[in-house]
C-alpha positions in Angstrom: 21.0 17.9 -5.2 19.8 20.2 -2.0 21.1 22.5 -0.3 23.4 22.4 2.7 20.7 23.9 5.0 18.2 21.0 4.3 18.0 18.4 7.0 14.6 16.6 6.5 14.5 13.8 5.1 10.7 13.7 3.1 8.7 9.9 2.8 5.8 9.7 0.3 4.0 6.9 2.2 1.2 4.8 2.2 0.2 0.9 3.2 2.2 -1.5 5.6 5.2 -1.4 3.6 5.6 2.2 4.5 4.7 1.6 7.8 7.8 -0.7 8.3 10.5 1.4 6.3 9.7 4.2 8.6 9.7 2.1 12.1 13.4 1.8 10.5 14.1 5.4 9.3 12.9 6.7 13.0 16.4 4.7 14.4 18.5 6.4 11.6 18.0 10.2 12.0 16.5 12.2 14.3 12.6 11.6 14.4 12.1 15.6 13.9 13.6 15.3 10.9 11.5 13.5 9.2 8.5 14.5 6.8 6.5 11.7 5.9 3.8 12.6 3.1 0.3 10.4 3.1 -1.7 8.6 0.4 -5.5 9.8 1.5 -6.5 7.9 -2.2 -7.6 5.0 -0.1 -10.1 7.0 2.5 -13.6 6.5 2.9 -16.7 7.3 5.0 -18.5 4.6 7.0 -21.3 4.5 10.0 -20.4 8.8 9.7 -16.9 8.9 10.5 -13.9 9.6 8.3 -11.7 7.2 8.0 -7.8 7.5 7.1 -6.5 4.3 6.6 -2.9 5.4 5.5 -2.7 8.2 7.5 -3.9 6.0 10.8 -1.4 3.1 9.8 1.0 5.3 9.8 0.3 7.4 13.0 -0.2 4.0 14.5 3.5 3.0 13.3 5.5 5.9 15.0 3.6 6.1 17.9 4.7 2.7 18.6 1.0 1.4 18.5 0.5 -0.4 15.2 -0.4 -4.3 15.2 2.7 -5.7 12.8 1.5 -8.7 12.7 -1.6 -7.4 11.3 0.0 -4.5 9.5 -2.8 -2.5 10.2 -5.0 -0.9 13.5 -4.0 -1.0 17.0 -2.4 -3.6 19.2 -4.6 -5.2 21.5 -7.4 -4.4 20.0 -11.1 -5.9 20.7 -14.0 -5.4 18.2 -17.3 -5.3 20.3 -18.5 -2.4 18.1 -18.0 -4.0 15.3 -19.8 -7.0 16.3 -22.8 -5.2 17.4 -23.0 -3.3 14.3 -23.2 -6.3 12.2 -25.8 -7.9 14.7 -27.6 -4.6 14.0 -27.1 -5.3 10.1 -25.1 -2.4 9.4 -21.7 -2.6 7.1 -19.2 -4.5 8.9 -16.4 -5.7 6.3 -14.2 -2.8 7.1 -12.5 -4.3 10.4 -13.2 -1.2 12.4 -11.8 -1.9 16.4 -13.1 -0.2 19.5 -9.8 1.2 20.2 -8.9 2.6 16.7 -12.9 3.9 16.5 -11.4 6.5 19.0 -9.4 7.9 16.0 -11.8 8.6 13.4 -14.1 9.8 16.0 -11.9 13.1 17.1 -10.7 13.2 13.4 -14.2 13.4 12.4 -15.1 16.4 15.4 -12.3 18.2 13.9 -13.2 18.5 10.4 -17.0 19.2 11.2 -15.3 21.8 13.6 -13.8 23.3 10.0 -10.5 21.8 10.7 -8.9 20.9 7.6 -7.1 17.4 7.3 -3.7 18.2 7.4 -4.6 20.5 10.9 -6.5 17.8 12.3 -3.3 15.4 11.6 -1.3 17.6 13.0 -3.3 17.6 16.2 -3.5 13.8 16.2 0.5 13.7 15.9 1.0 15.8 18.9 -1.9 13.5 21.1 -0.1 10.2 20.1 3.2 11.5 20.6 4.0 11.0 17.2 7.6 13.2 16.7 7.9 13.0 13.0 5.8 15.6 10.7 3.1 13.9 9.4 0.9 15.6 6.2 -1.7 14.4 4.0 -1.0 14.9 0.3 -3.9 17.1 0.1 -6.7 18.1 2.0 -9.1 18.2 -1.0 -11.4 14.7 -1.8 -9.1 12.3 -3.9 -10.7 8.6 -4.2 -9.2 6.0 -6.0 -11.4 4.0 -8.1 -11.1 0.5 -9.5 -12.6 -0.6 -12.6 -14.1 -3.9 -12.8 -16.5 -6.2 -16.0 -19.0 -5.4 -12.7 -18.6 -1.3 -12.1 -16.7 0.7 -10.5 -15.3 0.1 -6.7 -13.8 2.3 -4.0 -10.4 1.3 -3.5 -11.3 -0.2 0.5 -14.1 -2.1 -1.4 -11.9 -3.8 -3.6 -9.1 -4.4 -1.3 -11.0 -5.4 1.9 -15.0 -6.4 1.2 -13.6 -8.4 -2.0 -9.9 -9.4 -1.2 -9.0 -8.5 -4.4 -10.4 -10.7 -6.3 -12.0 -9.1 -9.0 -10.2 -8.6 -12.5 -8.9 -4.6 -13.1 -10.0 -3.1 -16.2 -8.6 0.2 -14.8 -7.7 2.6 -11.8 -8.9 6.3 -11.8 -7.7 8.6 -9.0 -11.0 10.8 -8.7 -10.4 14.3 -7.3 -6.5 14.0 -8.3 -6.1 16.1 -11.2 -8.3 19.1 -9.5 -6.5 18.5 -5.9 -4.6 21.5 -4.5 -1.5 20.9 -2.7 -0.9 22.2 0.7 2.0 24.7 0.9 3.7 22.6 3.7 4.0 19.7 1.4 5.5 21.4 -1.7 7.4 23.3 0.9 8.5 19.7 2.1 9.7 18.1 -0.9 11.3 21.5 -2.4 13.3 21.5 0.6 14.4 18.1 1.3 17.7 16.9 1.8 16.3 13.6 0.3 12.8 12.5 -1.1 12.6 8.8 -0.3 9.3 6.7 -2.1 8.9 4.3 0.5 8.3 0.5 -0.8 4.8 1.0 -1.5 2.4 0.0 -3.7 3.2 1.8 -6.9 -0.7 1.9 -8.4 -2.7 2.9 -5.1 -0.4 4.0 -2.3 2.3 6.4 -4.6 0.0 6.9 -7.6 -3.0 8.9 -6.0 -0.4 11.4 -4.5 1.8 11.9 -7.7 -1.3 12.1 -10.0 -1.7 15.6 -7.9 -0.4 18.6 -10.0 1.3 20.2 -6.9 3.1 16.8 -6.2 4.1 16.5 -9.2 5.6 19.3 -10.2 7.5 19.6 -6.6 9.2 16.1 -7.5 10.2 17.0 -11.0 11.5 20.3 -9.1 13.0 19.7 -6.2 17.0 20.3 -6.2 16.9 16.8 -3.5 17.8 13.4 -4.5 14.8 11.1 -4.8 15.0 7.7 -4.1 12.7 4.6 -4.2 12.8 1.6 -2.3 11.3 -1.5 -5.1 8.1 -2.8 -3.5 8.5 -6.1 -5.7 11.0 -8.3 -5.9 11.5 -10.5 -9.2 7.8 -10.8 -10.1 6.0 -10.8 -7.1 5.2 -7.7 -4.9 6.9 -8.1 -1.5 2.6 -8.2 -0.2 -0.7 -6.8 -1.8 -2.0 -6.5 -4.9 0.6 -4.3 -6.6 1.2 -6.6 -9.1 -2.4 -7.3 -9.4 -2.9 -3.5 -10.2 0.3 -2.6 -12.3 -0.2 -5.3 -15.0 -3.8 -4.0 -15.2 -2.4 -0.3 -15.2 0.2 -1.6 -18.0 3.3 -1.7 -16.0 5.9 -4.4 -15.6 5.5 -6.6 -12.9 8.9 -5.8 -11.9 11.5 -3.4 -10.7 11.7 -2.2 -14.2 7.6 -1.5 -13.8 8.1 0.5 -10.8 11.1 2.7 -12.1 8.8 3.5 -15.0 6.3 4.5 -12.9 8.2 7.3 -11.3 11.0 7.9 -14.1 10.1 11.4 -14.8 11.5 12.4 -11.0 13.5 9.5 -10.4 17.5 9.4 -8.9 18.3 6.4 -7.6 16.2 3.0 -7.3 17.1 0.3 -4.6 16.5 -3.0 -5.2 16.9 -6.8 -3.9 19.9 -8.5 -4.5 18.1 -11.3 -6.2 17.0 -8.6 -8.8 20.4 -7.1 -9.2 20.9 -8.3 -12.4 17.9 -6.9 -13.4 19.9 -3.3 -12.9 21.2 -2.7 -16.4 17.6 -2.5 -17.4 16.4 0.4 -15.1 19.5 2.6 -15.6 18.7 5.3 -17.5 21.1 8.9 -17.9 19.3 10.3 -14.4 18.1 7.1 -12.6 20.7 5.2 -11.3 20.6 2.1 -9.2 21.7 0.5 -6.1 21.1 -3.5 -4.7 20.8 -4.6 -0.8 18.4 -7.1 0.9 15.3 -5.2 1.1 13.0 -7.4 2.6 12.0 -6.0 6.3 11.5 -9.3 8.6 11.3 -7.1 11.8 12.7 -3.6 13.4 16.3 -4.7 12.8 16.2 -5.1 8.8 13.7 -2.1 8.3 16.8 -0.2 10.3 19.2 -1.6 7.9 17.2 -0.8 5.1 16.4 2.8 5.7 20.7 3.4 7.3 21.2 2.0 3.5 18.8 3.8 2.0 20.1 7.3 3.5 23.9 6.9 3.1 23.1 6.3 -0.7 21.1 9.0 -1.2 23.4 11.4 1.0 26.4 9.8 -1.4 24.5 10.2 -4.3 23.7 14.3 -3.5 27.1 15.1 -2.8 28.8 13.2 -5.9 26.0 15.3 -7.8 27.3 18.6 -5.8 
């Protein structure tokens, strides 16, 4: 339960999943009252630029610019660089457009300028007209790693140069446990009227953030209802690897996997109404659960989804008042 004050509503996001729940939440509430926190487990460093991936997919998202299709980058886009890169025998298996290089290029000024990475969001919001508060969950170096029989690969190497493919032995989140926590985002979450885990994947979009001590701690703390939105339905993630990554992680490869991945903060967990019977399972004394169609087809289910999403976690805060 929050208080009465609280308005924003706060998203821990990261991936295309996230992307679509909050093309939905933008139609609910007010776009200024929304707090979306960013997966940065997934960044990496390539022909000298930083790169954001979550962060950019979902700056890309509210400033009404993102590829769907694609779920990722920039409508429109064209990918001379890129091409001439490769014909230059540089890396090219990170799909890096001409438009989106544009991004990581001012990002990039910023921080050698001594911005940090949550200011330099902040001054990429206000250029794209993005209305929502946008924050990295930290602004320290977190990497998450994926062990394979062949070594050890950057998450963007496993998921894009390999598809994949290889077998998980493990996932570390590298930097996590030492990561501070910007005051904005404890600040955030403390002071939600809801926390909403947007259907992400559980492993690598969610787990990098939570494996933060600040996070953490704010989730288990915070007086606001937290809700998650299932990211697999029956056995099958809704898209990704997630169910690659949480059977190798030991999870489930269910709704039930993805409750016990965030029991320790948990309220409420929505999920399909194919899985509903499945509900009995997750229910626990603090968590419990509600069932609509989840699956976001275009703009009009991911506003039906997020309209659902708030009025249960609005009902859910005042029964607990």
């Amino acid at each position: 339960m929050t208080s009465a004050a609280s308005s924003h509503y706060t998203v821990l996001a990261g991936g295309s999943g996230a992307a679509k729940f909050l093309r939905g939440l933008v139609r609910v509430v007010p776009p200024e009252d929304i707090h979306v926190i960013v997966n940065v487990g997934d960044d990496l460093d390539m022909w000298g630029l930083r790169i954001s991936p979550d962060i950019d997919t979902t700056l890309y998202a509210l400033s009404g610019r993102l590829d769907w299709d694609r779920g990722w980058g920039l409508r429109d886009e064209t990918f001379r660089c890129l091409s001439t890169m490769e014909g230059l025998q540089q890396s090219s298996w990170f799909k890096l457009g001409d438009a989106d290089l544009a991004t990581h290029l001012c990002r990039t000024e910023m921080l050698r300028a001594g911005c940090s990475l949550s200011a330099a969001t902040e001054r990429l919001c206000s250029q794209m007209g993005v209305r929502p508060r946008v924050m990295p969950a930290t602004d320290d170096r977190v990497r998450t790693k994926i062990e394979t029989p062949h070594g050890m690969l950057d998450f963007q190497e496993f998921f894009v140069r390999e598809r994949w493919q290889p077998e998980v032995r493990s996932v570390v989140y590298s930097g996590a446990a030492e990561a501070s926590t910007p005051a904005a985002v404890i600040q955030s979450i403390r002071e939600a009227r809801a926390v909403i885990v947007a259907p992400s994947n559980p492993i690598t979009s969610i787990g990098p953030m939570i494996a933060i001590p600040g996070i953490h701690e704010a989730l288990r703390c915070t007086r606001a209802e937290v809700v998650a939105v299932s990211p697999v339905i029956g056995k099958q993630a809704v898209s990704g690897p997630a169910g690659k990554l949480m059977e190798a992680c030991g999870h489930d490869v269910s709704p039930f996997g993805v409750a016990r991945c965030y029991h320790e903060f948990l309220d409420l967990m929505v999920l399909d109404t194919t899985d509903a019977a499945s509900a009995p399972s997750i229910l626990y004394d603090t968590i419990s659960v509600e069932v609509t169609n989840i699956l976001m087809t275009d703009a009009e289910a991911a506003r039906r989804l997020a309209a659902f999403v708030v009025a249960k976690a609005n009902e859910n805060s005042s029964a607990a008042g």
